[in-house]
BABA-818871 format. One record per residue (C-alpha): residue number from 1; residue in one letter; x, y, z. Coordinates in steps of 0.2 Angstrom, whole numbers, plus 5000, padded with zeros to 4 digits. Each point is the difference from the previous one (the first is absolute). Example, Ala and Ser with C-alpha at 12.3 -4.5 7.8 and 13.67 -1.06 7.14 Angstrom:
2
{pt 1, 'A', {5062, 4978, 5039}}
{pt 2, 'S', {5006, 5017, 4997}}
END
This chain:
447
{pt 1, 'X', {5000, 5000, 5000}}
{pt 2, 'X', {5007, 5016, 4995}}
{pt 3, 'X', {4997, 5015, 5013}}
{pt 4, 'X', {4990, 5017, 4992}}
{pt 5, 'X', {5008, 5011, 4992}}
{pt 6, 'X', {5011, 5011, 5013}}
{pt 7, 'X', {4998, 5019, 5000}}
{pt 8, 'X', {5004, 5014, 5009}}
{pt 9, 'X', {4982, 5000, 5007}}
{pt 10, 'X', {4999, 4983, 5006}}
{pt 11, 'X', {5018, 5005, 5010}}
{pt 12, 'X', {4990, 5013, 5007}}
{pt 13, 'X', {4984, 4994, 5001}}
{pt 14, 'X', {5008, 4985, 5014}}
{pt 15, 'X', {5014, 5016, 5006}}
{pt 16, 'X', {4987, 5012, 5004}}
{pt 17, 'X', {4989, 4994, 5013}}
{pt 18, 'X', {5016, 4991, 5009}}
{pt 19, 'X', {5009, 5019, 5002}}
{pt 20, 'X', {4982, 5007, 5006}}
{pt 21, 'X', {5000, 4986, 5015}}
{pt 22, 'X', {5017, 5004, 5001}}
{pt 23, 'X', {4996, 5019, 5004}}
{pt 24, 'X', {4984, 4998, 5008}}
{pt 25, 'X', {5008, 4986, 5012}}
{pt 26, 'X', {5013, 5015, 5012}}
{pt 27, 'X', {4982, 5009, 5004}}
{pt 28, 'X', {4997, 4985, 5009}}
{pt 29, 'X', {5015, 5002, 5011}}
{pt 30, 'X', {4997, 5020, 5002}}
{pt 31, 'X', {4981, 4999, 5006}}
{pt 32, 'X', {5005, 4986, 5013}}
{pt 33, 'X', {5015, 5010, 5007}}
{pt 34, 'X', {4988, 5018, 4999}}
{pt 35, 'X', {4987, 4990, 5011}}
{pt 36, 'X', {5010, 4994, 5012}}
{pt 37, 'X', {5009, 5013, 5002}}
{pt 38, 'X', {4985, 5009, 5004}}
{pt 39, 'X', {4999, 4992, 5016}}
{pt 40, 'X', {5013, 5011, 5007}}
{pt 41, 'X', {5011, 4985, 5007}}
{pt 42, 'X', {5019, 5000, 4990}}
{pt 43, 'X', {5002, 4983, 5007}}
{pt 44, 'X', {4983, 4992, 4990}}
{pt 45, 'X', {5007, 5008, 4986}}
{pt 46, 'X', {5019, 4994, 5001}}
{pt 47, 'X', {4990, 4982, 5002}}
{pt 48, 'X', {4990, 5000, 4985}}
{pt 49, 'X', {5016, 5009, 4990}}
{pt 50, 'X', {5013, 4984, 5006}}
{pt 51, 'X', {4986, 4989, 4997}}
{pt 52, 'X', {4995, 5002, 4985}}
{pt 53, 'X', {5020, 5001, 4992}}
{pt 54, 'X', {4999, 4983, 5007}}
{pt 55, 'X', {4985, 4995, 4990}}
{pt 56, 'X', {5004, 5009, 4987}}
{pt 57, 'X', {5019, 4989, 4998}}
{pt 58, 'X', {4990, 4983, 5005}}
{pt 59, 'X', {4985, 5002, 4989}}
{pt 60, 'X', {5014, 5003, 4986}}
{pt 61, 'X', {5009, 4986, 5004}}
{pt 62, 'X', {4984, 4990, 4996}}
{pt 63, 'X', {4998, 5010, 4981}}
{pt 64, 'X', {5005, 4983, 4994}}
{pt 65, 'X', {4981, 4993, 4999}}
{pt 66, 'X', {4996, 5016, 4990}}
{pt 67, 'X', {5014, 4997, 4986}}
{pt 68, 'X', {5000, 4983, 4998}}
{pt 69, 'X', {4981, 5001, 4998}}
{pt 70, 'X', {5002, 5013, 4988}}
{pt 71, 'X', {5015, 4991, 4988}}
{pt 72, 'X', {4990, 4981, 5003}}
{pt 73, 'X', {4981, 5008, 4997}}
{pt 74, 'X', {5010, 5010, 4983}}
{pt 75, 'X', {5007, 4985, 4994}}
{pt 76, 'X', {4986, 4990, 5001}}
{pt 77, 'X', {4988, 5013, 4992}}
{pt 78, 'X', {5014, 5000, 4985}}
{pt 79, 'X', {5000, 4981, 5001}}
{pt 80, 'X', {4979, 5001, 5000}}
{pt 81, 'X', {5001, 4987, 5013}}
{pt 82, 'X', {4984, 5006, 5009}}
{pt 83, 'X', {5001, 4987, 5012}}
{pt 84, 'X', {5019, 5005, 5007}}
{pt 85, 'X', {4994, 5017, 5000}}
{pt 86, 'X', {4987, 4996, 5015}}
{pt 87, 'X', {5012, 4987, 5007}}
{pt 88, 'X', {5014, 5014, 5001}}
{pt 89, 'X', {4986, 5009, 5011}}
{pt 90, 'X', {4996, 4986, 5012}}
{pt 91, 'X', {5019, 4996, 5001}}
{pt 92, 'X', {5001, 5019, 5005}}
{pt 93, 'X', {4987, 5001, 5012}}
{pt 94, 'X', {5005, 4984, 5010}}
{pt 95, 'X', {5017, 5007, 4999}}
{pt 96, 'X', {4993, 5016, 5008}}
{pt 97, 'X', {4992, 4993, 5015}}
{pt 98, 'X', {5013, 4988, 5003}}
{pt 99, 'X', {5013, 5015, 5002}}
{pt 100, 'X', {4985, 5011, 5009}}
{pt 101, 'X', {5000, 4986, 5012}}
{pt 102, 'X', {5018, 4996, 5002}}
{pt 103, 'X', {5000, 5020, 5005}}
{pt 104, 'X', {4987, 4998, 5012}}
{pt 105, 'X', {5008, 4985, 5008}}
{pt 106, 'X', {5017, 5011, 5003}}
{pt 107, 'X', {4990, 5015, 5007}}
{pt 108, 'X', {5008, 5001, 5018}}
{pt 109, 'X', {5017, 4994, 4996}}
{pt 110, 'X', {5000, 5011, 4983}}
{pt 111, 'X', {4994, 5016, 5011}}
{pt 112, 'X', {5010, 4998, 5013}}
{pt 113, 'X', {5017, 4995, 4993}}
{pt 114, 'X', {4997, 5016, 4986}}
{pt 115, 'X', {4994, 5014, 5011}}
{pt 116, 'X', {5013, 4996, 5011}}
{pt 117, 'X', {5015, 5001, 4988}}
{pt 118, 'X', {4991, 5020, 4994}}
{pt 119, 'X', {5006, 5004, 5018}}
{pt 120, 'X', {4986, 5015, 5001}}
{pt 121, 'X', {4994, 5007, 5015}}
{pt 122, 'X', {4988, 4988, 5011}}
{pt 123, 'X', {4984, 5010, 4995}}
{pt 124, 'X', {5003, 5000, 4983}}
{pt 125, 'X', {5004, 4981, 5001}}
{pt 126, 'X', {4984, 4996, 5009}}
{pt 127, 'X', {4988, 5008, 4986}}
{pt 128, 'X', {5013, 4995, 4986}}
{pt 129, 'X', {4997, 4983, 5009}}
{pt 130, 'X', {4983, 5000, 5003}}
{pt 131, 'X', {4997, 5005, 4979}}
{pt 132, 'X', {5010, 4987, 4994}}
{pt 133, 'X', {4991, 4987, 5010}}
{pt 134, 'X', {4982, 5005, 4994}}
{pt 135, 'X', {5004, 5007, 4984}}
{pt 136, 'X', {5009, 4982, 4996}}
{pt 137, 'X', {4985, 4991, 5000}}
{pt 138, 'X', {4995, 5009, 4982}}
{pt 139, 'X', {5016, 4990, 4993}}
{pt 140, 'X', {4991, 4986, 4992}}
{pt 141, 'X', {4987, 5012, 4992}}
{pt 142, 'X', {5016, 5009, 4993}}
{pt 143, 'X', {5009, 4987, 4992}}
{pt 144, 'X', {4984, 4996, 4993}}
{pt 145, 'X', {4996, 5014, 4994}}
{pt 146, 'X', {5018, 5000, 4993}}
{pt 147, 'X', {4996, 4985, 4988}}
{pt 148, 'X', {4984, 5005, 4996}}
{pt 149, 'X', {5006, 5016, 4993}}
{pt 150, 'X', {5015, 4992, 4993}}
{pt 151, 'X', {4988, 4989, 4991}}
{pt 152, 'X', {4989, 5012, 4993}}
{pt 153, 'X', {5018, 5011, 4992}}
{pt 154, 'X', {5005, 4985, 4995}}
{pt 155, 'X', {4986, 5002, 4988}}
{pt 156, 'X', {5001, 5017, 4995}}
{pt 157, 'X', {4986, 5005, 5012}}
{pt 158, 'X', {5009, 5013, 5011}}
{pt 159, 'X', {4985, 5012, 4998}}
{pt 160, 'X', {4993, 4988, 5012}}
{pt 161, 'X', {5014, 4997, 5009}}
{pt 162, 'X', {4999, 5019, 5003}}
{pt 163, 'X', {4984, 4997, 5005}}
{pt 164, 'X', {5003, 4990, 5014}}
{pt 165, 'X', {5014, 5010, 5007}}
{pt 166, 'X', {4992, 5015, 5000}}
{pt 167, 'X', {4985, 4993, 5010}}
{pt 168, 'X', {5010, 4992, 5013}}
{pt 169, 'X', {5010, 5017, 5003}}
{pt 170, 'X', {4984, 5009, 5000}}
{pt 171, 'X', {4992, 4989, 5012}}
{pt 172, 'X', {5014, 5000, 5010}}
{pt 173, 'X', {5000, 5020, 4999}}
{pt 174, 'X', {4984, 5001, 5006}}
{pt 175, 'X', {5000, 4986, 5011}}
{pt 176, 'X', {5016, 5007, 5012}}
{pt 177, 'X', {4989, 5019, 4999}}
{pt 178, 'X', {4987, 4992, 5008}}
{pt 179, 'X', {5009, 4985, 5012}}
{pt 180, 'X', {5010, 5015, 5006}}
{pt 181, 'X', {4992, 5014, 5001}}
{pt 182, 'X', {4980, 4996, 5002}}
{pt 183, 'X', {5003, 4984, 5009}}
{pt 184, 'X', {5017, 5004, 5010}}
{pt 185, 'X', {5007, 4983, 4996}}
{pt 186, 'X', {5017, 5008, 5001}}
{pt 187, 'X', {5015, 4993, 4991}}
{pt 188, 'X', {4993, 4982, 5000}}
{pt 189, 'X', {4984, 5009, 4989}}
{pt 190, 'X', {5012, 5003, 4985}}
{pt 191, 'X', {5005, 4984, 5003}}
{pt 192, 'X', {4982, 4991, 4998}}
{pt 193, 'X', {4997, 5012, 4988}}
{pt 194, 'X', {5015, 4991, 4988}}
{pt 195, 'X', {4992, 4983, 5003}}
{pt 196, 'X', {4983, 5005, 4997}}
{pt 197, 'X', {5006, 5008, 4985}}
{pt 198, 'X', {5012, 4985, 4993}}
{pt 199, 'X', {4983, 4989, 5004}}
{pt 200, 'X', {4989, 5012, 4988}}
{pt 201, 'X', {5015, 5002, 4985}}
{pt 202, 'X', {5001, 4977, 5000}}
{pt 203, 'X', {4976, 4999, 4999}}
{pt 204, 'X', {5004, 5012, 4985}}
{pt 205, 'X', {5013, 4993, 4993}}
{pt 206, 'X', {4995, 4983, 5002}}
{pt 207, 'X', {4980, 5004, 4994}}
{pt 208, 'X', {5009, 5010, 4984}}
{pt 209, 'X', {5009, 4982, 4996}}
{pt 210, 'X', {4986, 4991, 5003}}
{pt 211, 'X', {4988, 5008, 4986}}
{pt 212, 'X', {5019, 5001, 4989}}
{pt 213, 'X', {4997, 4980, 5000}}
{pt 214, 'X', {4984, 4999, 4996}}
{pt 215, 'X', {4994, 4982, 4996}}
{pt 216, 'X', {5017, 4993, 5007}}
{pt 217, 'X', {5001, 5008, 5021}}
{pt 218, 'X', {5014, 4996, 5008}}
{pt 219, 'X', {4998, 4982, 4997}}
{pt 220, 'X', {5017, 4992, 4995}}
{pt 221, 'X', {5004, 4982, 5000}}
{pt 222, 'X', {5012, 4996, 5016}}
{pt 223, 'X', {5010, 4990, 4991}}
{pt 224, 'X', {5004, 5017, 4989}}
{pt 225, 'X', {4998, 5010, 5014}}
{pt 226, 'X', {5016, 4989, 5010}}
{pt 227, 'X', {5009, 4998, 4983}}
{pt 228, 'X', {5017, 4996, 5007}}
{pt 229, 'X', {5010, 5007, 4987}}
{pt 230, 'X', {4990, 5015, 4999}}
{pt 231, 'X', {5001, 5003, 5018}}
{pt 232, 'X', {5016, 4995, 4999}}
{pt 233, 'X', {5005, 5014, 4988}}
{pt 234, 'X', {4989, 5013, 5009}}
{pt 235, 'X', {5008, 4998, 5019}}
{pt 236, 'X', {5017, 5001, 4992}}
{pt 237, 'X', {4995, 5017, 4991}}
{pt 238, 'X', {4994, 5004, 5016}}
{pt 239, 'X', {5014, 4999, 5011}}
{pt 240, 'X', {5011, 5008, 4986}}
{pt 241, 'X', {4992, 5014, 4999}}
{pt 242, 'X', {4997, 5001, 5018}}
{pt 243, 'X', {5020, 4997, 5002}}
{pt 244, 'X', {5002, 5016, 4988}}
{pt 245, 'X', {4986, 5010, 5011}}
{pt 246, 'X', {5011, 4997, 5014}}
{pt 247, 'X', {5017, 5006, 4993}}
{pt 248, 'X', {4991, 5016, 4993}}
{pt 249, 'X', {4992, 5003, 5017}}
{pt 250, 'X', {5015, 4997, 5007}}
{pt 251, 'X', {5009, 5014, 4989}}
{pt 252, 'X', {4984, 5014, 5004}}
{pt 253, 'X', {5004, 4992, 5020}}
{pt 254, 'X', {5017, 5005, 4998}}
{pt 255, 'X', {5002, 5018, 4990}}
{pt 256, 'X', {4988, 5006, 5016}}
{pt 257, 'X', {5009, 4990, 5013}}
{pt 258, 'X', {5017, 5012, 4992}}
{pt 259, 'X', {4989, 5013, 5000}}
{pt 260, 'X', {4995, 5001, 5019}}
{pt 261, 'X', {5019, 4998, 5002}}
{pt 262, 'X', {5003, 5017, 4993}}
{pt 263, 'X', {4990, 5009, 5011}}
{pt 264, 'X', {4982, 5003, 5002}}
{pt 265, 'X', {5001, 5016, 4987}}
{pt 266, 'X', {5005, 4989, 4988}}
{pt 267, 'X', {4989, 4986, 5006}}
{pt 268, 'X', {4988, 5012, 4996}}
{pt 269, 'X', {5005, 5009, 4983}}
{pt 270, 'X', {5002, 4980, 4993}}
{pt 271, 'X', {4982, 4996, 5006}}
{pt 272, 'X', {4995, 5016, 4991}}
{pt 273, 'X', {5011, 4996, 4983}}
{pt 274, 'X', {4992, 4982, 5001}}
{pt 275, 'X', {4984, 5004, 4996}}
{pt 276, 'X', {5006, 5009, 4985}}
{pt 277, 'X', {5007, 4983, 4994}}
{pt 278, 'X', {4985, 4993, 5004}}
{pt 279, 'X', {4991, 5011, 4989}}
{pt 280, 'X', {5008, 4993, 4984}}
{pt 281, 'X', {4999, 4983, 5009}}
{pt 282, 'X', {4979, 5002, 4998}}
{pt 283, 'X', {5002, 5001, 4980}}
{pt 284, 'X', {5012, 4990, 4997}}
{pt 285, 'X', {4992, 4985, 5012}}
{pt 286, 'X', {4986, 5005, 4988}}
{pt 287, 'X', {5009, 4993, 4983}}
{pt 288, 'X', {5007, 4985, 5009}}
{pt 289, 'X', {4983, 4994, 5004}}
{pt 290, 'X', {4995, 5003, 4982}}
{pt 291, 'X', {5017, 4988, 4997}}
{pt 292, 'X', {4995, 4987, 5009}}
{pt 293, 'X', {4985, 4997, 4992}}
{pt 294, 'X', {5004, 5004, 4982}}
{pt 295, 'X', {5018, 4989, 5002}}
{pt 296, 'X', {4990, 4985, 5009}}
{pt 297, 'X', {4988, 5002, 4987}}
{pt 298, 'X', {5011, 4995, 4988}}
{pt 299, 'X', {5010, 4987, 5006}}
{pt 300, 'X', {4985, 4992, 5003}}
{pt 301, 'X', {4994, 5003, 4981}}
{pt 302, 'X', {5018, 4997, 4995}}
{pt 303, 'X', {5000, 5017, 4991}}
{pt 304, 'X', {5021, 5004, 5000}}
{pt 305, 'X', {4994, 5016, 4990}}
{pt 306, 'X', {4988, 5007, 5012}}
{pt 307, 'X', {5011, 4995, 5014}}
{pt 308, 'X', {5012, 5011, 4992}}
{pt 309, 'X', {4989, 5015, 4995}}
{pt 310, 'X', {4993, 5000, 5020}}
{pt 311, 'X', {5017, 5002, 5002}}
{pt 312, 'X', {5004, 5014, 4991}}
{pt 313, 'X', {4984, 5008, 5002}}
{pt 314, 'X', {5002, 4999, 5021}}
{pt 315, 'X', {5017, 5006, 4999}}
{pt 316, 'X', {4998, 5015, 4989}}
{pt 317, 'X', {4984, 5006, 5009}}
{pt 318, 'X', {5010, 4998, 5019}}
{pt 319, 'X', {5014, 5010, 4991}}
{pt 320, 'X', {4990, 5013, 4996}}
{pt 321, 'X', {4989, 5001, 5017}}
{pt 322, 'X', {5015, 4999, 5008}}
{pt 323, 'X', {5009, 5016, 4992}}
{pt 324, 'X', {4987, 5007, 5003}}
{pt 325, 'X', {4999, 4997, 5021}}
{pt 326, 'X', {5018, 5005, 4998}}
{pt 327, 'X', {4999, 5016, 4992}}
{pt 328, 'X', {4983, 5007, 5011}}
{pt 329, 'X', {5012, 4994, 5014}}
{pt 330, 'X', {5014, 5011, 4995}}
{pt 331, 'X', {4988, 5015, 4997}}
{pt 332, 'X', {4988, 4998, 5015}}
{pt 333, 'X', {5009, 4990, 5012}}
{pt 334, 'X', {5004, 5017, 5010}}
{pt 335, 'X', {4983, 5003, 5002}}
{pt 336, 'X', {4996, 4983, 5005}}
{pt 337, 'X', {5012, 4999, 5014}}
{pt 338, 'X', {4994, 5018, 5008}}
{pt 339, 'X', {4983, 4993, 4998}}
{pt 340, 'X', {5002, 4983, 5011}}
{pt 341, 'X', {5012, 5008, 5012}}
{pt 342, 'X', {5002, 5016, 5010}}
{pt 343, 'X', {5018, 4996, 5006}}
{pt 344, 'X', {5011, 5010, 4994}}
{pt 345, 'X', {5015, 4989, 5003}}
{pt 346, 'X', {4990, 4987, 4992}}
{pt 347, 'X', {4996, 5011, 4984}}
{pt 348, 'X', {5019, 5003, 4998}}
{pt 349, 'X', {5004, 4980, 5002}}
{pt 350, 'X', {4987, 4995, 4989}}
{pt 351, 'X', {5005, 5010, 4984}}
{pt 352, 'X', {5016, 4998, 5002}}
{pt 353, 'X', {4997, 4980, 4995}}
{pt 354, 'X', {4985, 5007, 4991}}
{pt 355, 'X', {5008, 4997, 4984}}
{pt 356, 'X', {5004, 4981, 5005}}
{pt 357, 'X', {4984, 4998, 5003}}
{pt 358, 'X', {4991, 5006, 4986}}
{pt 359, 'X', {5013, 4988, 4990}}
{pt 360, 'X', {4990, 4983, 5007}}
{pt 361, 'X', {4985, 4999, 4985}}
{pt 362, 'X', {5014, 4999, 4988}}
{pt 363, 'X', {5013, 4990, 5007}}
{pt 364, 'X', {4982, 4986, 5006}}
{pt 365, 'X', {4994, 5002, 4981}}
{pt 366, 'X', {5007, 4981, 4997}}
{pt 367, 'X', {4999, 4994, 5017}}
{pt 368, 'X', {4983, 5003, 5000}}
{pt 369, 'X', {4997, 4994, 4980}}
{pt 370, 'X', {5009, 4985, 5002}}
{pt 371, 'X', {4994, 4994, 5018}}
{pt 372, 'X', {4983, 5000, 4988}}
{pt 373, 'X', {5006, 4993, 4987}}
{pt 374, 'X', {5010, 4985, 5012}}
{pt 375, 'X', {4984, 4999, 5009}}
{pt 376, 'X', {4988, 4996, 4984}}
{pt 377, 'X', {5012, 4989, 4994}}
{pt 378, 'X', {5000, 4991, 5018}}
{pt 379, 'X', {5020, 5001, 4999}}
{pt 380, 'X', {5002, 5002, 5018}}
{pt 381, 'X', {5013, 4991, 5004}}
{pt 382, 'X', {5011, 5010, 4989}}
{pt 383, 'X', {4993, 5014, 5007}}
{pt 384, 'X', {5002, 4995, 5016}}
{pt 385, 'X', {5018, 4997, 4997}}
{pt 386, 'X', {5002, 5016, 4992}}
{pt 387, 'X', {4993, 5011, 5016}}
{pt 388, 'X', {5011, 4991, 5009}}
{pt 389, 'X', {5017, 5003, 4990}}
{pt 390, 'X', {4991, 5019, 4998}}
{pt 391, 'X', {4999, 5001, 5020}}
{pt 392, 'X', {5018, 4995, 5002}}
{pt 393, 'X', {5006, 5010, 4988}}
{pt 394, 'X', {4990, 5017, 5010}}
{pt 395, 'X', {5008, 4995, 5016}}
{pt 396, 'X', {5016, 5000, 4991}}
{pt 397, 'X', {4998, 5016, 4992}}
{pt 398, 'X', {4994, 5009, 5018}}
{pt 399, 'X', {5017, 4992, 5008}}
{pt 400, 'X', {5007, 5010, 4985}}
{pt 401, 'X', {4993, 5014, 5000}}
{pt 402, 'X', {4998, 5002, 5021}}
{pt 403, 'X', {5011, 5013, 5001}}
{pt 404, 'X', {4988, 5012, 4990}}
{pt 405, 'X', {4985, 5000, 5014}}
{pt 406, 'X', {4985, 5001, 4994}}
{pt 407, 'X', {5002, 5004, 4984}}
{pt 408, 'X', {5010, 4983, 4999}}
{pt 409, 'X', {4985, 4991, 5007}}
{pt 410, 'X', {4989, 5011, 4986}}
{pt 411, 'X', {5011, 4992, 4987}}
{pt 412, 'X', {5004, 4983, 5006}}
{pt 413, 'X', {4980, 4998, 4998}}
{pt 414, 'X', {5000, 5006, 4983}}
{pt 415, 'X', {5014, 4989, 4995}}
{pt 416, 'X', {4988, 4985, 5007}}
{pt 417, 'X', {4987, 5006, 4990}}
{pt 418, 'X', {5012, 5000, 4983}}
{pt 419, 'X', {5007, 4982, 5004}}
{pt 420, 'X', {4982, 4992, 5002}}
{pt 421, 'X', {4994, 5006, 4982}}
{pt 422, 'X', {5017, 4998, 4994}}
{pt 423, 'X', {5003, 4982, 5007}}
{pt 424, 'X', {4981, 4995, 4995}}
{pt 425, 'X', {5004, 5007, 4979}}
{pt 426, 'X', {5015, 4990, 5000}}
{pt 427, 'X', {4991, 4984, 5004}}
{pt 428, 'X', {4982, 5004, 4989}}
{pt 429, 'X', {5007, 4996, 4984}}
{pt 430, 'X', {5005, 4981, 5009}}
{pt 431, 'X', {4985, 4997, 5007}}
{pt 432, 'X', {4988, 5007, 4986}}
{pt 433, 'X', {5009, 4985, 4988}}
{pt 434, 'X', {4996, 4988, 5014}}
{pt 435, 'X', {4982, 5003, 5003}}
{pt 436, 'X', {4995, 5002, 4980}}
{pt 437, 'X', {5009, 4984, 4997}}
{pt 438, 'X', {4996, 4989, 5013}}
{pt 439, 'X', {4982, 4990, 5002}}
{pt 440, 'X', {4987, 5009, 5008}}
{pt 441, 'X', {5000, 4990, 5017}}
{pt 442, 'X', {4999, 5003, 5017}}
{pt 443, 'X', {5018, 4990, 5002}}
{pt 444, 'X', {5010, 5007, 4985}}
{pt 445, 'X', {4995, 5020, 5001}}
{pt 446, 'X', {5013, 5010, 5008}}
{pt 447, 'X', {4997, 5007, 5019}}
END
């Protein structure tokens, strides 16, 4: 089966709606900090902030159900295996509340041994604490929803996928305004409100499958369900990817851990400079989802051509986007930093790395492409292996470049982000001959 034609629109038309969810996703963050901070207490506050770093590097660490879905549902839909495509969702989901639950199982050793290594005061401990225990119980929903959404991008449906996201942050909104404030829940309210909202986003998601497989429901015959090479294939794509998750966590871990070294002005002035990376991150997260579909696609269809035009299409439009960030970076970044900050000592600290900063879209363009493009293809283990080498040569480059402070750091990061595209395009052409000339079969593709 050869994929539709691939055009600029159908790029954007998957692109798109991921970059609004990735935009619309910080709001989130931002209404749950203003509420609580309403409560006048600086302790609840620092609570919810540690906590939800601590989420927010956990949760990601599980972002291996989403992309496997998406590359297996892609490949199946190019292969127009009906069947797989509602098995790779059952796989998912299983998989989902089998972490969900391994989480909950771990909840007092997992709280304990990881607030008490943050070393913050005792107050802001016990609500962190208190958070994290309640807050955990909406892991299973999560990675759920993880592979529900994964399976709906894996089929070009992100408009839905938008969906979905969108009404678990809205809920979520207005379910912490009124746990809070109307019901004086306190911290543990925003809490609830995350699991009520988790709960709500999986009935959606789930009901939006359901009618999607008219005629068909979930029903899928166990012993295609249990495939062992299938499942097989998917668990080591999973704990690649999940290996790969860790050493780029790792890397974010460590640039802040140098950071708070430094000082807390230029804790501060990094913190600051990193949401401007994370600006260009937003659109270029964007076009890597559109890769993972349009690449899984067409390994499944075993379309070499489309394979190579999502290719092209995915790194010329990050290019672009990205030198784009870059430039309004270097133009308004000023502005920026005098708007997030009254510190004058931070203002001066931030623009002086400014310029590094701004640098990140461009120097991620391949990172970001490729990590796509590997996830599509389901190389994971080669790009495992490749964030791995990537991670050991950033340490080696900040050993190096030490001397420089900050501004070494700054570029030790950058140079990470050059190796990872850089190692990933050396090894494409390799692996693109492997998969196009191997069987299609769940033993002989790549991973």
């Amino acid at each position: 089966m050869t994929s539709p034609p691939l055009t600029h629109g159908r790029v954007f038309a998957i692109a798109g709606p991921a970059m609004l969810a990735n935009l619309t996703t910080p709001l989130l963050g931002i209404v749950a900090t203003a509420v609580i901070g309403r409560l006048g207490e600086a302790h609840l506050l620092g609570g919810v902030a540690m906590a939800s770093v601590v989420f927010d590097c956990l949760f990601w660490l599980f972002g291996f159900l989403r992309m496997s879905t998406v590359a297996l549902t892609a490949q199946a839909l190019g292969a127009n295996d009906a069947l797989e495509m509602r098995a790779t969702l059952g796989r998912g989901l299983l998989l989902a509340l089998l972490c969900g639950a391994a989480l909950l199982l771990a909840q007092a050793p997992l709280t304990r041994i990881t607030f008490e290594l943050m070393g913050a005061s005792g107050p802001v401990t016990e609500a962190a604490s208190l958070y994290f225990q309640i807050r955990l119980w909406s892991s299973p929903l999560l990675l759920a929803n993880y592979a529900v959404l994964g399976w709906l991008i894996g089929q070009a449906r992100t408009g839905w996928a938008l969906a979905i996201q969108i009404t678990i942050n809205v809920i979520n909104i207005a379910a912490t305004m009124l746990f809070v404030l109307v019901l004086a829940q306190g911290i543990a309210g925003a809490a609830y409100a995350a699991i009520l909202a988790e709960g709500c986003g999986l009935v959606f998601g789930l009901t939006l499958a359901r009618r999607m497989l008219a005629g068909h429901g979930f029903r899928v015959p166990r012993a295609v369900l249990f495939d062992r090479a299938r499942l097989t294939r998917m668990m080591a794509i999973n704990r690649d990817i999940m290996i790969r998750t860790m050493a780029l966590i790792g890397a974010f871990l460590f640039f802040t851990a140098q950071g708070a070294r430094a000082g807390d002005v230029v804790l501060a002035a990094n913190a600051i400079l990193n949401n401007f990376a994370l600006i260009g991150s937003f659109f270029l997260d964007g076009l890597a989802t559109a890769a993972e579909q349009l690449c899984g696609r067409s390994v499944g269809a075993r379309d070499r051509g489309g394979f190579l035009r999502a290719t092209r299409l995915v790194l010329g439009w990050s290019l672009g986007f990205a030198l784009a960030v870059t430039l309004a970076l270097m133009l308004g970044g000023g502005a920026l930093i005098d708007l997030m900050t009254t510190s004058d000592e931070v203002r001066i600290a931030a623009r002086e790395f400014m310029w590094l900063a701004a640098l990140a879209p461009v120097c991620g363009v391949m990172a970001y492409a490729y990590d796509g493009i590997y996830i599509g293809a389901t190389w994971a283990r080669d790009m495992r292996n490749l964030m791995v080498a990537a991670f050991a040569i950033y340490l080696a480059a900040w050993a190096a470049l030490q001397p420089f402070g900050n501004a070494g750091l700054w570029l030790a990061l950058l140079i990470f982000l050059l190796t990872r595209g850089a190692l990933q395009a050396l090894r494409y052409r390799g692996l693109l001959d492997a998969s196009f000339t191997a069987p299609l079969s769940p033993a002989s593709l790549p991973r």
